[in-house]
Each structure stands twice: as structure tokens, then as C-alpha cells.
N, C-alpha and C positions, 0 to 999 in steps of 0.2 A: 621653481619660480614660474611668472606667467600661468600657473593654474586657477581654474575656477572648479569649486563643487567637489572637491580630490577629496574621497575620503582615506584612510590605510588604518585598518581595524587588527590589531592582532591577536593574538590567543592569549593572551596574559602578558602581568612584568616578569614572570619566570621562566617563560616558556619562549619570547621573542627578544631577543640585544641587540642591541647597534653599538658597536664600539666605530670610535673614530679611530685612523690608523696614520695617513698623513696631511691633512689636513687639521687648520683650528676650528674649531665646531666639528660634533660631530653628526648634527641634522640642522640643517638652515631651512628656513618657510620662508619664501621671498628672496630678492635679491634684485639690491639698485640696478636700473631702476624700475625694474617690471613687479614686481610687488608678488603677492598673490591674495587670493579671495575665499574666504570659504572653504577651507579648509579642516577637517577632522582629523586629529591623530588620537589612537587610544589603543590600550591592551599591550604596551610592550616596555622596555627599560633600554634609555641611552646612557650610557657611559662616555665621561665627557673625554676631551683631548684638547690639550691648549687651554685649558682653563673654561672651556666654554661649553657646557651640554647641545643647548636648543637657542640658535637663535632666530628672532624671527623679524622678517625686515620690510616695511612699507606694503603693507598688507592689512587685510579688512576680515573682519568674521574668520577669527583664526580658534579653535576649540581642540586642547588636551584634555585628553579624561582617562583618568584609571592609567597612567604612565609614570614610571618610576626613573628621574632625573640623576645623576647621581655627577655635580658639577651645575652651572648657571642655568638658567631660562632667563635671556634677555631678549628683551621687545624693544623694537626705535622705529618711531613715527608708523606705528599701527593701531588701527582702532577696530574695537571690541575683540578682542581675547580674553579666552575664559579659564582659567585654569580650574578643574574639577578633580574632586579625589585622586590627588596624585601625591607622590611621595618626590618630596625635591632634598637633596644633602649634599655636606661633605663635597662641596664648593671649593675650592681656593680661595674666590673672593664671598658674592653675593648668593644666596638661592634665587632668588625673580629680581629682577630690576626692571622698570619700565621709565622709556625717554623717550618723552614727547607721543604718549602714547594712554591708550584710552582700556581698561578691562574690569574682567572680574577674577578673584580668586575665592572659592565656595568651596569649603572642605578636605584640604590641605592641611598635608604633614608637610611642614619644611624645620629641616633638622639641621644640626652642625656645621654652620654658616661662619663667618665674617661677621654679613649680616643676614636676617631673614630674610627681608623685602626692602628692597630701596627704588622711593618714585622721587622720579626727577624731569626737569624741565617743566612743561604745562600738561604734564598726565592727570589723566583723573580715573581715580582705581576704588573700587569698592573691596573692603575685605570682608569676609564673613564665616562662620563657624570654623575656620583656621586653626589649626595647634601650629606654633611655633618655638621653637625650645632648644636650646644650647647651644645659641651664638655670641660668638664672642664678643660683640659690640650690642647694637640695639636690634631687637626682635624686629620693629617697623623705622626707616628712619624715610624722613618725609624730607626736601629742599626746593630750592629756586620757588618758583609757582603752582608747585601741584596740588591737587586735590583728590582728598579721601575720605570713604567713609570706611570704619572700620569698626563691626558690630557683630558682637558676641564672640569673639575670638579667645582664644587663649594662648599665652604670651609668658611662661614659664621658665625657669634657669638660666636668663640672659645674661648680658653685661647690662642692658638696659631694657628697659619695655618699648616704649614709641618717643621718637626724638621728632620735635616741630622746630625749624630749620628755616631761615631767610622769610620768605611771603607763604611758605604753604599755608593750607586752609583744609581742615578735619574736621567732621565730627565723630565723636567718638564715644560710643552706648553700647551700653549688656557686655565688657570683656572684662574678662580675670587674669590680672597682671600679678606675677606673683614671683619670689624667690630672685630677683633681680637686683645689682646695684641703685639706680635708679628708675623709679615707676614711670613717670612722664617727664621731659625735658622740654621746655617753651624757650623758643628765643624771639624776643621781644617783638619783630615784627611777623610772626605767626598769628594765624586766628584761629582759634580751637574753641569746639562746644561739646561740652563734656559729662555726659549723665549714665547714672547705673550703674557704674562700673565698682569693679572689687578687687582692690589694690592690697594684700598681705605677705606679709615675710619679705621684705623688700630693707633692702639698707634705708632705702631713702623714696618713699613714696613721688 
């Protein structure tokens, strides 16, 4: 916490680990109330402890790349975080959750979840070129206030594809939702705009 401009680059997800040992989390970025800024992590794999990989907390220009999660990435009240080519699984609860917090996710494995991604409170997250696949609930579930764009993603072997939840607000273009109980979920005061997309083998579109 308290850093600005930190970068920690390592040699690969196979070659660098961080396991947590007594501690919940086992890498935190930030921390009430000093925050942190500007921050790069990439090239290595955490292994979670308490249910919790990576958390990251009141913080600005936070950037994962090329990091392999194994357990959550939760963000609260941080804005622009990026998650980039990284492999996120095998959660107890969520793969990424974001509350009250602002990013992007580009090119992401997120694997055998709960759920894949869950935005909540007034986030607003862009998803894009994403594979997400074998969670037990919804691949994206959206609540409260948040906003999403989620484009070109792919969204395979869920319990559900993308659930719209209380006031969120998506748009949602170019993704392949596929092999899932149900394709999209809308609850009635959701606003969702929805073009291109390719909805097959699904119980229930």
C-alpha cells in the first residue's frame, strides 16, 4: 500500500508462486485507507488462502497481465484495473468481482468458478475477448447499478451465460454463449442492448 508506479514483473506463471500461508489473501494492492496507484503485476501465479487470491483496495491504475490466479481477484472502490491475459480458477466463491469499482478484463481465461465475474454496486467494466467456462451459476452476473460492456466474449459450459439483476445497464455485442442452462436472464428493471451475438446448444436461449 501507499505506492505509486511499483512495478514486480516476474519470469513466468511457472517459474514465480506466492502462496498465502497465514493470512486471508494472499497478495493485497492497497489497503484502507492509503490506497495505491499505478501499479503493474505480471509473469507469476498466486495461489489463494481464505478464499481470496488478489485483493485489490482503493486504488487507481491497477494493471495484471500474464498472472495465473488460482482462487478470487476482488477489486472495491478502485478505478481502472485491467486484467490481461491471465488465467483466473478454481475460486471457492467468484473468479473477479468488482464493487464500486471501474476496469477492464481483455483476454482472459476465467475457469471453474461459482461464478465467472460478478459487477456489483455502481462498477462499470468492460469485458472483451474473454473465455469463460465451467461455472456453476452464471458465466457474467451483473446487480445493484452497474455497468457493462461485454463484447466478443465467449461464455461456454455454464449454469447460465449473463444474468441482468436489479438497475444494471449492458450492452452486449459479437459473444458466443453456448452449452449453458440459460443464455441471458433480464429482470425487469435491467436495461440491456443486445446485437450479434450467437446463442446455441443452450437449454434455454
Amino acid at each position: 500500500h501507499s505506492k505509486d508506479r511499483l512495478s514486480i514483473i516476474g519470469e513466468g506463471m511457472d517459474q514465480v508462486i506466492l502462496t498465502g500461508k497465514k493470512r486471508v489473501g494472499t497478495l493485497h494492492i492497497g489497503k484502507w485507507p492509503y490506497g495505491a496507484t499505478n501499479v503493474t503485476i505480471q509473469g507469476l501465479s498466486v495461489v489463494q488462502h481464505g478464499g481470496l487470491g488478489v485483493g485489490i483496495f482503493n486504488g487507481r491504475g491497477i494493471r495484471l497481465k500474464q498472472i495465473r490466479v488460482i482462487g478470487m481477484v476482488f477489486s472495491q472502490q478502485v478505478q481502472d484495473v485491467q486484467l490481461e491475459d491471465c488465467v483466473i480458477g478454481d475460486s471457492e466463491t467468484t473468479g473477479v468481482a468488482f464493487a464500486d469499482s471501474t476496469g477492464m478484463l481483455i483476454g482472459n481465461v476465467i475457469d471453474h468458478n461459482d461464478h465467472g465475474v460478478a459487477i456489483g454496486g455502481i462498477s462499470e467494466v468492460t469485458l472483451q475477448r474473454n473465455v469463460i467456462t465451467r461455472s456453476l451459476y452464471e458465466a457474467v452476473l451483473m446487480t445493484d447499478q452497474s455497468k457493462a460492456r461485454l463484447i466478443q466474449n465467449t461464455l461456454v459450459q455454464n449454469g447460465g451465460g449473463a444474468a441482468f439483476h436489479d438497475d444494471a445497464q449492458a450492452d452486449v455485442q459479437g459473444n458466443i454463449i453456448s452449452q449453458s442452462a440459460v443464455g441471458f436472464l433480464f429482470f425487469p428493471g435491467s436495461h440491456t442492448t443486445l446485437a450479434f451475438n450467437a446463442l446455441y446448444g443452450n437449454q434455454g436461449d
